[in-house]
C-alpha positions as CSV (number, residue, x, y, z in Angstrom):
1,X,-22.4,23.1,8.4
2,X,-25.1,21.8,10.5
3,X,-23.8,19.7,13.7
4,X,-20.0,19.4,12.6
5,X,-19.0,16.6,15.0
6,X,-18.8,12.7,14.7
7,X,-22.5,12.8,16.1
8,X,-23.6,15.7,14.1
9,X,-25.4,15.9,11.0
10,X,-23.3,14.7,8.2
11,X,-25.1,16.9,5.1
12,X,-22.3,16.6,2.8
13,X,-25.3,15.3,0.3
14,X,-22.7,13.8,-1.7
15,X,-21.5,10.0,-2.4
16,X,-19.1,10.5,-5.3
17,X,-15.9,8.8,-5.4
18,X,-14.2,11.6,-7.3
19,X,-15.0,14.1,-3.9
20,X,-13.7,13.7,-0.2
21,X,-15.0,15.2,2.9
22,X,-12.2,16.5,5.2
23,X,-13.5,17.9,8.6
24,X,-12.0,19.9,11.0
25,X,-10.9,23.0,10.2
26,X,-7.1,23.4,10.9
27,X,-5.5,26.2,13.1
28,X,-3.0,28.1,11.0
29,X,-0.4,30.8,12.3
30,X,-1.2,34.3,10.4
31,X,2.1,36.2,10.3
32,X,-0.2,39.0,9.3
33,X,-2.1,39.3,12.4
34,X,0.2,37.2,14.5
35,X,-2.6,35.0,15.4
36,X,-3.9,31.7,14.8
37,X,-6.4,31.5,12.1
38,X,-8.8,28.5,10.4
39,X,-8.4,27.0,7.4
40,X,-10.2,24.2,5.6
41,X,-8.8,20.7,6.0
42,X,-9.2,20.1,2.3
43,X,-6.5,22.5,1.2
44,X,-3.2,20.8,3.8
45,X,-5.2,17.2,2.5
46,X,-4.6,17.9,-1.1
47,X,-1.2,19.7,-0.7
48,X,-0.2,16.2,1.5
49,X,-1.5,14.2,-1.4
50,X,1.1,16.2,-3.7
51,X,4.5,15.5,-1.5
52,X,3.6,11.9,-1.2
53,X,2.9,11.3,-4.6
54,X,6.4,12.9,-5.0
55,X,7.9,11.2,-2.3
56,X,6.7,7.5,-2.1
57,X,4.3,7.1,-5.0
58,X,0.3,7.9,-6.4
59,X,-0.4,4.4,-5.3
60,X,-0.1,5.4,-1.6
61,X,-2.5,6.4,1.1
62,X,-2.0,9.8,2.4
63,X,-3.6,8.5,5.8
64,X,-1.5,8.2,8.3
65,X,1.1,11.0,7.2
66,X,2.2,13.6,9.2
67,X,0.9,17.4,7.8
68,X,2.8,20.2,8.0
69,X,2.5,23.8,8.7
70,X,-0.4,23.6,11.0
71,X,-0.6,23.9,14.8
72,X,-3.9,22.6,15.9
73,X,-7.4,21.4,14.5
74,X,-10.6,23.7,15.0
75,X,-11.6,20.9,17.9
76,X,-10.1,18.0,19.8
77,X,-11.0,14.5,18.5
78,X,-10.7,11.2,20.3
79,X,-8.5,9.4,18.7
80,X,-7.3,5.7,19.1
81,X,-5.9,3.0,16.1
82,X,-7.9,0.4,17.9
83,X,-10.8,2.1,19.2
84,X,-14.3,2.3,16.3
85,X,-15.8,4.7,18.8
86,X,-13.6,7.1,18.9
87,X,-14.3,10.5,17.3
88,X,-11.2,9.8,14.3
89,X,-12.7,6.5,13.6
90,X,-16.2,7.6,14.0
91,X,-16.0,10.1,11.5
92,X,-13.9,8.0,8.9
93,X,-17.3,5.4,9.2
94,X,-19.2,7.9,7.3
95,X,-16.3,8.7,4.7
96,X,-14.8,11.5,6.5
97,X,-11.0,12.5,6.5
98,X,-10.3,13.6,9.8
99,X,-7.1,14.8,11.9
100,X,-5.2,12.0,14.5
101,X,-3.7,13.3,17.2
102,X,-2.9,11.0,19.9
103,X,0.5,10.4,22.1
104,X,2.8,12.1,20.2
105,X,1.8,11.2,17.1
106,X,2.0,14.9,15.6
107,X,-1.0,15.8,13.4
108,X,-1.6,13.3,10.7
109,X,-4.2,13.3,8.3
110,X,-6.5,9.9,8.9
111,X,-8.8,8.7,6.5
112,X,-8.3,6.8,3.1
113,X,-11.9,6.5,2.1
114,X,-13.7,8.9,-0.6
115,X,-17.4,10.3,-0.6
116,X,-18.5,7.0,-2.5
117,X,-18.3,5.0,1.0
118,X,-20.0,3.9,2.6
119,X,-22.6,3.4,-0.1
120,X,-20.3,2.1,-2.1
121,X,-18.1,-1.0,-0.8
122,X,-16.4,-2.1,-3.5
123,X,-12.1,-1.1,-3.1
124,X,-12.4,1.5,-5.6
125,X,-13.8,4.1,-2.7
126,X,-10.6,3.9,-1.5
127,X,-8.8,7.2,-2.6
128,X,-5.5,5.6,-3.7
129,X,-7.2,2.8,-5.3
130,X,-9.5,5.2,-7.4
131,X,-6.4,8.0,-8.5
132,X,-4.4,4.7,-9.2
133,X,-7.1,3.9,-11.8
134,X,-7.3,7.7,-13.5
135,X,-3.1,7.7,-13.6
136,X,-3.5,4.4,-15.3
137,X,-6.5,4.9,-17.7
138,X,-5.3,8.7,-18.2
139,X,-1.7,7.6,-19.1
140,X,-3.1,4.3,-21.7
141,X,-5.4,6.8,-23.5
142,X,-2.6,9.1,-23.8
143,X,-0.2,6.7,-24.9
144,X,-2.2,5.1,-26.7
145,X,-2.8,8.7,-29.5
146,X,0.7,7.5,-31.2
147,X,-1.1,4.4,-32.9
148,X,-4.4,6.2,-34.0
149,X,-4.9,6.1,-37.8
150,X,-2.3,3.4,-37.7
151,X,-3.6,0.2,-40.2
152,X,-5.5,-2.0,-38.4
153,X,-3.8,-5.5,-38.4
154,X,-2.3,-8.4,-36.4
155,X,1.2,-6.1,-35.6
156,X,-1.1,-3.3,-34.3
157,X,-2.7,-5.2,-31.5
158,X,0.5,-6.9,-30.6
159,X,2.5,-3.7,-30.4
160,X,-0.7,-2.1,-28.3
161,X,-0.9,-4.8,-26.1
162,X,2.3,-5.6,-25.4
163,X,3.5,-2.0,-24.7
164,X,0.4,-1.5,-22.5
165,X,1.5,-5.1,-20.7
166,X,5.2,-4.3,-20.5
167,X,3.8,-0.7,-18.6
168,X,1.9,-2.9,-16.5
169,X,4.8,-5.1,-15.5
170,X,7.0,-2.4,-14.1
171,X,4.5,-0.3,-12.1
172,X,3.8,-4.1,-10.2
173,X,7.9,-4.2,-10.4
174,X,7.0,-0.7,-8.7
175,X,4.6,-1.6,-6.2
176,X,2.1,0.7,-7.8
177,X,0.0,-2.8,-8.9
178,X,-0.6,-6.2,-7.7
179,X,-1.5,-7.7,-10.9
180,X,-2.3,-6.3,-14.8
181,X,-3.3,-7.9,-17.7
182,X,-4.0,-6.1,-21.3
183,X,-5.2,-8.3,-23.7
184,X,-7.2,-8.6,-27.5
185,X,-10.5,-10.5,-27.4
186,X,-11.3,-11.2,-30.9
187,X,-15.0,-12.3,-29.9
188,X,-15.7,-8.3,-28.7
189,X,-14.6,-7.5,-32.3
190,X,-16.3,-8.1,-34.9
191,X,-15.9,-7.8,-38.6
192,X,-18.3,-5.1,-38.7
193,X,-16.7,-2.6,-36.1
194,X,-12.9,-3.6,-37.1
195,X,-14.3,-2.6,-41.2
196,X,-16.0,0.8,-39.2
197,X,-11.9,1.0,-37.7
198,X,-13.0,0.5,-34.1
199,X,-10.4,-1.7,-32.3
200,X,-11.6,-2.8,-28.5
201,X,-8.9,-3.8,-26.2
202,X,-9.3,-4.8,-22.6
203,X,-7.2,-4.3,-19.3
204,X,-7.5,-5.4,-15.5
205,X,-5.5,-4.7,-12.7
206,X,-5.7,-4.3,-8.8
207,X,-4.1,-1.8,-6.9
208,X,-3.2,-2.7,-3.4
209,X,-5.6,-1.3,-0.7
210,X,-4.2,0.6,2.2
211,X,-3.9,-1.4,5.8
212,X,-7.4,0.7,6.8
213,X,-7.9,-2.1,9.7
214,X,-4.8,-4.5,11.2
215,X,-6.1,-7.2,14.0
216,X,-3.5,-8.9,16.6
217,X,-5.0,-11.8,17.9
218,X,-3.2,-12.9,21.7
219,X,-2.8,-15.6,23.2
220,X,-1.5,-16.2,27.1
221,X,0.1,-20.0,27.1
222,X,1.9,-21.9,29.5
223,X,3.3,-23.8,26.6
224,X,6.6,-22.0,26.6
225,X,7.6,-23.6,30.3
226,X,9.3,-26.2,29.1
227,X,11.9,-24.3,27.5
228,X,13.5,-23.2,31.0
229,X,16.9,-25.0,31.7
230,X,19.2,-25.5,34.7
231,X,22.0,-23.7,34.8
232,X,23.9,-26.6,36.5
């Protein structure tokens, strides 16, 4: 790849939000050849994205989580939470995943956006936010294969809509949502596609984004003074 750095020339030629772009490589130990070896980023990112979907949940952000198994990156990175131009930061402008390493921190993947930013801006481009949205449409289209060929009536929608609500309910019990709503419009179906046996129901719901950005503002006062005391 040509000019892999932060300043380099980004050719990924790709803005989907189903792909992301990991850069470095990693440094792996080869028992083999007893010596450290590279390996693409991609692989430890989607192995990462595996044990914390085990361990805390699809909806979170691998960003910020410590990877294992690895000793070093292919090239050092400036890397500061608070800093936009330092290399991490740098790269994760352009919709890269990167590597932060910084004062003990350990080697933690850092990045939660997908190929789709920054050309797209809407929260979908975050990768959580965008895998919460397949696990949820995936698993209604699933569940929802019981109920085909089913008579179309007024039971039907409220059994569809209120299992698909009650779902809802407990992944925002969960933490997975902030908010979900299925519902039956009866103006999107009309008599002629109910009579063809197409039923339309509609759903909405919001993930909750990742912390990408977190601002302290300070404040030096001479206001708290007056709470000193004698201690006569």
């Amino acid at each position: 790849m040509a000019g892999r750095s932060s300043q380099g020339a980004i050719n990924f030629n790709t803005s989907s939000d189903r792909a992301r772009l990991c850069y470095p490589h990693v440094k792996v130990y080869d028992g083999i050849t007893n010596q450290e070896v590279l390996e693409p980023l991609s692989s430890r990112a989607a192995g990462l994205r595996a044990k914390v979907d085990l361990e805390k949940g699809f909806w979170w952000s691998n960003s910020n989580q410590e990877i294992q198994g690895i000793t070093g990156i292919e090239r050092s990175l400036s890397a500061m939470i608070d800093d936009p131009q330092s290399e991490v930061n740098q790269l994760n402008e352009n919709g890269i995943t990167t590597i932060f390493n910084s004062y003990g921190s350990g080697l933690r993947l850092w990045g939660n956006r997908t190929a789709a930013w920054p050309t797209v801006t809407h929260m979908r481009n975050f990768e959580n936010v965008r895998r919460t949205g397949d696990v949820i449409n995936e698993s209604i289209r699933y569940f929802s294969q019981q109920y085909i060929d089913m008579p179309i009536n007024q039971a039907l929608i409220d059994a569809l809509t209120e299992s698909v609500n009650t779902w809802g309910r407990k992944l925002i019990a969960d933490g997975a949502l902030l908010g979900f709503e299925c519902w039956y419009d009866p103006a999107r179906n009309s008599p002629t596609e109910l009579s063809a046996g197409h039923l339309l129901l509609s759903y909405k719901f919001t993930p909750p984004p990742p912390l990408e950005r977190l601002t302290f503002e300070t404040e030096i006062t001479s206001e708290y003074l007056v709470s000193l005391e004698s201690n006569s």
